[in-house]
N, C-alpha and C positions, 0 to 999 in steps of 0.2 A: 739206618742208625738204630738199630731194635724197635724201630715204634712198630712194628709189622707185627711183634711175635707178644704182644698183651693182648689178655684175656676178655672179653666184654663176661656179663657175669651168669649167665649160666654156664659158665668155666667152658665154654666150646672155644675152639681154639679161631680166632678173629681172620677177616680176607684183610689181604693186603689194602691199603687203605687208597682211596682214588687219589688223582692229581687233583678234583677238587676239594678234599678235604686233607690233602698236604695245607695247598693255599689259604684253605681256610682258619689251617692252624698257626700257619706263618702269617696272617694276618691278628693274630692274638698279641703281635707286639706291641706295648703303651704307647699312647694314642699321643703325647708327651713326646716320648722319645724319635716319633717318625715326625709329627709334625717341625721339631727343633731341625731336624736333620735337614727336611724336605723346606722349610721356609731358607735356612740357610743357603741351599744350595740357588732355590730360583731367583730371590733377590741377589746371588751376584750374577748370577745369567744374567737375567732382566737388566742390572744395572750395564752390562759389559755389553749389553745388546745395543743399547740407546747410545753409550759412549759409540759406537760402532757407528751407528745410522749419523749422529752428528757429524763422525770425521769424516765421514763416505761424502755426505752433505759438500761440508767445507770442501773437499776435495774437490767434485765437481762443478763449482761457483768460482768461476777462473774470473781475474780482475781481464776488462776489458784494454786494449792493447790496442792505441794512435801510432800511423805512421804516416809521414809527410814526404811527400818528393815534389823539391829537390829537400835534400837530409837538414835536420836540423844544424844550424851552425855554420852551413858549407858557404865559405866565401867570393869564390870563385865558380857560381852556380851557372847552369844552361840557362839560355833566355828565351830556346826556339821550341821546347815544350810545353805542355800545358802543368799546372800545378793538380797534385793530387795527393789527397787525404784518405788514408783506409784505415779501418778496425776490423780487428780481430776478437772474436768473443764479447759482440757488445754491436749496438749500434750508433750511426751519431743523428744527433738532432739537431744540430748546428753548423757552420763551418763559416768563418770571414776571413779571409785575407785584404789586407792593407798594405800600400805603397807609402813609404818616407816622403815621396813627392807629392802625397792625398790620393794616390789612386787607389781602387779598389778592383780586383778581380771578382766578377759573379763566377756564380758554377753552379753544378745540377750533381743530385746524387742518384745512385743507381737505386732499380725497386727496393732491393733489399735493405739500402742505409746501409749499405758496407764502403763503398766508396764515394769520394767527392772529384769532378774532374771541371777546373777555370774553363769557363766558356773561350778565354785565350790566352795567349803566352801570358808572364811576365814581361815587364818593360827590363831593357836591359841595365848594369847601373843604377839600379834600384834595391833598396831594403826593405825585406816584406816581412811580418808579421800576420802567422797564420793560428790562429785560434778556431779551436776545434772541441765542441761539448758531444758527450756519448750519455746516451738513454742510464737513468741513474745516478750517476757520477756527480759526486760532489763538485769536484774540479775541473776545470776546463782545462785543455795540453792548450799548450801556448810555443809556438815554436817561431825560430826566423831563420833567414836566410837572405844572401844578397845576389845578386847576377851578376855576371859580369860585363864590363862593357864593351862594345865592339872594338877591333881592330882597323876597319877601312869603314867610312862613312861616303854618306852624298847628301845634299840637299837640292831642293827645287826653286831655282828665282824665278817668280813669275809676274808676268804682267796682264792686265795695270795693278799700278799700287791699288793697296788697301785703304778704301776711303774714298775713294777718285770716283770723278763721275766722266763718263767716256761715251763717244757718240756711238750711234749703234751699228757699225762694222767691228768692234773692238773684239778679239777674240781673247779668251780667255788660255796666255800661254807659258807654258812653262818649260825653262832651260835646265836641266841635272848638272852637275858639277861632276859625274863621273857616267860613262856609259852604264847604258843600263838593258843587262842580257836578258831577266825576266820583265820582259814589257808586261805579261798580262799581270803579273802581282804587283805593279808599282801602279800600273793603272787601276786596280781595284781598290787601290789604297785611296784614291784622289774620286771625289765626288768635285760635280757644280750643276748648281741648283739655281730654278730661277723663279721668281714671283714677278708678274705670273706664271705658271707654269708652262713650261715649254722642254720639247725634248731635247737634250746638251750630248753631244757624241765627240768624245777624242778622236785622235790624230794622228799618227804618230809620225812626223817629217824625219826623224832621223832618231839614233838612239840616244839622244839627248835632249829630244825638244818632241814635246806633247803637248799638241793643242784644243782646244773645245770651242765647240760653237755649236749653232740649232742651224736649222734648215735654212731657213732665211735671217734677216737679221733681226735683232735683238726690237722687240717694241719699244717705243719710249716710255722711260720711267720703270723699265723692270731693275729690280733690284735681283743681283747677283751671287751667290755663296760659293765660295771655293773652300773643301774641308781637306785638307792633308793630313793623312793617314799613315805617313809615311816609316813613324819608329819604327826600328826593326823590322822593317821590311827587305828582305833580300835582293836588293839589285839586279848585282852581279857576284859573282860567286866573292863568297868572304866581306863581300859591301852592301851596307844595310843603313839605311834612311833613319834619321834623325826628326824629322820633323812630325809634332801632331800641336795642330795649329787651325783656325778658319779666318776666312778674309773675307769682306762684302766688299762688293763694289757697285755702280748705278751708275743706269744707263741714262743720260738726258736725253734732249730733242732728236730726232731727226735730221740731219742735215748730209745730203747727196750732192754733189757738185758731178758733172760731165762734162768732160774735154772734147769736144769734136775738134782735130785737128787737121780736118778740110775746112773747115771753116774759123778754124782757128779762133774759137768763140769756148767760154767757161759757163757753163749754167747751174746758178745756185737753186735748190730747190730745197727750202724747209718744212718740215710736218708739211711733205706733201705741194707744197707752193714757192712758185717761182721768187725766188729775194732777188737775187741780181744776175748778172752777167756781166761776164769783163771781155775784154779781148787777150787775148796769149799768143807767147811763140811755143814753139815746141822744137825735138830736134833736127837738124836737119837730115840732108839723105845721108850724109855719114855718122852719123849719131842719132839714131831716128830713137823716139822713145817707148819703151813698155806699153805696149795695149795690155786692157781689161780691167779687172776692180782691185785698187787699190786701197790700202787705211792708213791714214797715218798715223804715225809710230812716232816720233818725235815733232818738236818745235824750239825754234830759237828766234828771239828777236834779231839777233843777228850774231855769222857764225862766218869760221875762213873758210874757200874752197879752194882745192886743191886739184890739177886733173893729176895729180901723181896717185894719188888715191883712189884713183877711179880705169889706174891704168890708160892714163892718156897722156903721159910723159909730161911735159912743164907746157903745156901749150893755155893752162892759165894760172892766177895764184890771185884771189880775190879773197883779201882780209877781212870785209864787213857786208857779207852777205846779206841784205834785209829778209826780215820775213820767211825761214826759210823754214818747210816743213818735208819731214822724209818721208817716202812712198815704197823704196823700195832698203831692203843693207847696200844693196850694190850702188847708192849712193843717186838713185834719182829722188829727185825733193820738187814740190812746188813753191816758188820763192821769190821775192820781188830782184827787178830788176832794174839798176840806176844808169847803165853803163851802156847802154842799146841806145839807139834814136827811138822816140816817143811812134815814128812811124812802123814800127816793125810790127809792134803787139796788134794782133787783128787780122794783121797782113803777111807776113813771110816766118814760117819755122826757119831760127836760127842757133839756137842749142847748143850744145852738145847731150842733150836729152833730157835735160829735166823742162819741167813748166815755169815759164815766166809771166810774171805781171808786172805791167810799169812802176816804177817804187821812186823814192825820193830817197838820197846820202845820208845814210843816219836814222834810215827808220822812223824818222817823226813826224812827216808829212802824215796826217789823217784823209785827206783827200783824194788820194792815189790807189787804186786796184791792190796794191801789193800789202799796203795797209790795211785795209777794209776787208781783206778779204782772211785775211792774219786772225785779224779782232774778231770775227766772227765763227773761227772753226775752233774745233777740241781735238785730243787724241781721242782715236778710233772713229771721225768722219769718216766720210767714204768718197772714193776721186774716182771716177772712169773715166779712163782713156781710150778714146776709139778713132779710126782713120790714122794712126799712126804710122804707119807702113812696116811695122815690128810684130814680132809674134805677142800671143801673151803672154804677160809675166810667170815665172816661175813661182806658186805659192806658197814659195818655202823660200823666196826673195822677197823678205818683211813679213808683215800679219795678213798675208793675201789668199791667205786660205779659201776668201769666196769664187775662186776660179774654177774650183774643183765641184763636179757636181754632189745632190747628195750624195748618190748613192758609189762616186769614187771615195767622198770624203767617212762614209762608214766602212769601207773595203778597209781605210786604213787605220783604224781598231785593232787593237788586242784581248778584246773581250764583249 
């Protein structure tokens, strides 16, 4: 721009001027005019910088995100999963779910607090209420959901009642209302438990009938628990158990009675000690009766018999049975007898298989063997029969399960 070709003043003609004393004269601009420029300029950087960092900020600060399964709302939900809570961008620090019917699902979360997974299903037919707090979060998600209810059901009738006190052959058995193809999961479901302690092993006689007992029989005075586990448990396919339930039950005295049927003699033995003896008939050689341990399963002061019932065509029909207690379903019972001559009992098996004791019409004679001996027993004594000239009972012919030794009677387990 000419500034090259001025004179410095001994009139000699000037060198081109350096690049630093260009800049140094382009820095002669008022101090005024750069600072306005330059303040201008950095305060809107600087402002548009910060606005920057703030949105970037917000940006990356995602709200934390609850998901529940089964979905919220869904009415017609599975039953045979377990229930699970996750977040996304967040953790949780809480989770309950509740049942309409008071139950409550536990559950464990994973290391991370990302997921929550019910220690078990859901009940089916049930409305749950699943509440779920994340690290932070004002609010807790609150969701529901219902299950739906099965289509094919079973339940378990078992004996003895709940409450009852049963002598110590009594086993502890229970009949399904539908077969049941997964034996080891219906069995896991059912616990029995005994004070004092003793070890309890099912059974399983058929796929409807699973029974418990211990080794020997039960002490006197132990008390009993039966726990049914059984909701939604799967059976058999598409059939799932209904019951979650528990029942006590207790065992009294001791009382053992043995039939020797060579001698045609009954011996009562309680805690251990002789109480009485009677004389009996037993059956004859065409109706000889069940050898080995029997319990009995029922009682009636007096009941009809029938040999049609028993597969013996009409060869009797006796309406007022005294005293009759059953031994075996197939229909042998020990039970007073009015109808014999007083010389039989003692001396001749005349039958058709069950055990007789001499008895008085009407049951009301107290002095008579069929009475006495009535009065004195419970369900679940214990009868053996021995010298009968018959095999032994089939253990799945009444609550005879003590035929079987242990270690057949744990063979038949499912778990």
């Amino acid at each position: 721009m000419g500034v090259s070709h001025i004179s410095n003043r001994s009139g000699q003609r000037s060198r081109g001027w350096s690049r630093r004393g260009i800049l140094a004269v382009l820095g002669v601009v008022p101090a005024a005019a750069l600072a306005g420029c330059s303040s201008s300029t950095d305060a809107s950087t600087a402002s548009e910088g910060k606005g920057a960092t703030a949105s970037a900020r917000a940006a990356t600060t995602k709200q934390a995100t609850v998901a529940v399964t089964p979905a919220a709302g869904k009415k017609l939900a599975d039953f045979t999963s377990p229930v699970e809570v996750t977040v996304t961008d967040g953790t949780l620090t809480s989770v309950h779910v509740t049942g309409n019917d008071g139950s409550t699902l536990a559950g464990t979360l994973n290391p991370a607090r990302t997921k929550w997974t019910s220690a078990r299903n859901p009940y089916s037919g049930t409305k749950y209420t699943v509440t779920a707090k994340t690290e932070g979060a004002a609010e807790e998600t609150v969701s529901t959901f219902t299950t739906r209810s099965p289509g094919a059901t079973f339940v378990g009738y078992f004996t003895p009642e709940a409450g009852s006190t049963s002598g110590v052959g009594m086993p502890v058995s229970i009949n399904f209302t539908h077969a049941v193809a997964d034996r080891a999961a219906v069995q896991k479901a059912i616990t029995v438990t005994a004070e004092p302690a003793v070890e309890v092993v099912g059974h399983w006689f058929s796929d409807t009938r699973l029974d418990f007992r211990p080794e020997t029989y039960w002490a006197p005075d132990t008390k009993i628990t039966l726990s049914l586990r059984l909701k939604d448990v799967e059976g058999a396919d598409g059939v799932y158990g209904i019951q979650h339930k528990d029942a006590t039950f207790h065992i009294g005295r001791e009382q053992i009675s043995t039939i020797d049927l060579t001698t045609k003699t009954m011996t009562v033995r309680r805690d251990g000690r002789t109480a009485a003896a009677y004389p009996v008939t037993g059956g004859d050689s065409g109706h000889t009766t069940w050898s080995g341990i029997m319990v009995i399963s029922e009682r009636f002061k007096q009941t009809r018999m029938q040999s049609s019932t028993v597969g013996l065509g009409d060869e009797y029909d006796i309406p007022d049975v005294p005293h009759a207690q059953r031994l075996t379903t197939s229909g042998t019972f020990v039970h007073g007898n009015y109808w014999a001559a007083a010389s039989v009992f003692g001396h001749r098996n005349a039958s058709h298989g069950c055990i007789g004791l001499h008895d008085a019409k009407g049951a009301g004679d107290s002095s008579v063997a069929g009475y006495k001996f009535y009065e004195s027993s419970m369900l679940g004594d214990v009868v053996i029969v021995k010298n009968s000239g018959e095999r032994t009972v089939d253990p799945a012919n009444g609550l005879n399960g003590w035929n079987l030794s242990w270690a057949d009677w744990k063979a038949g387990s499912a778990v």
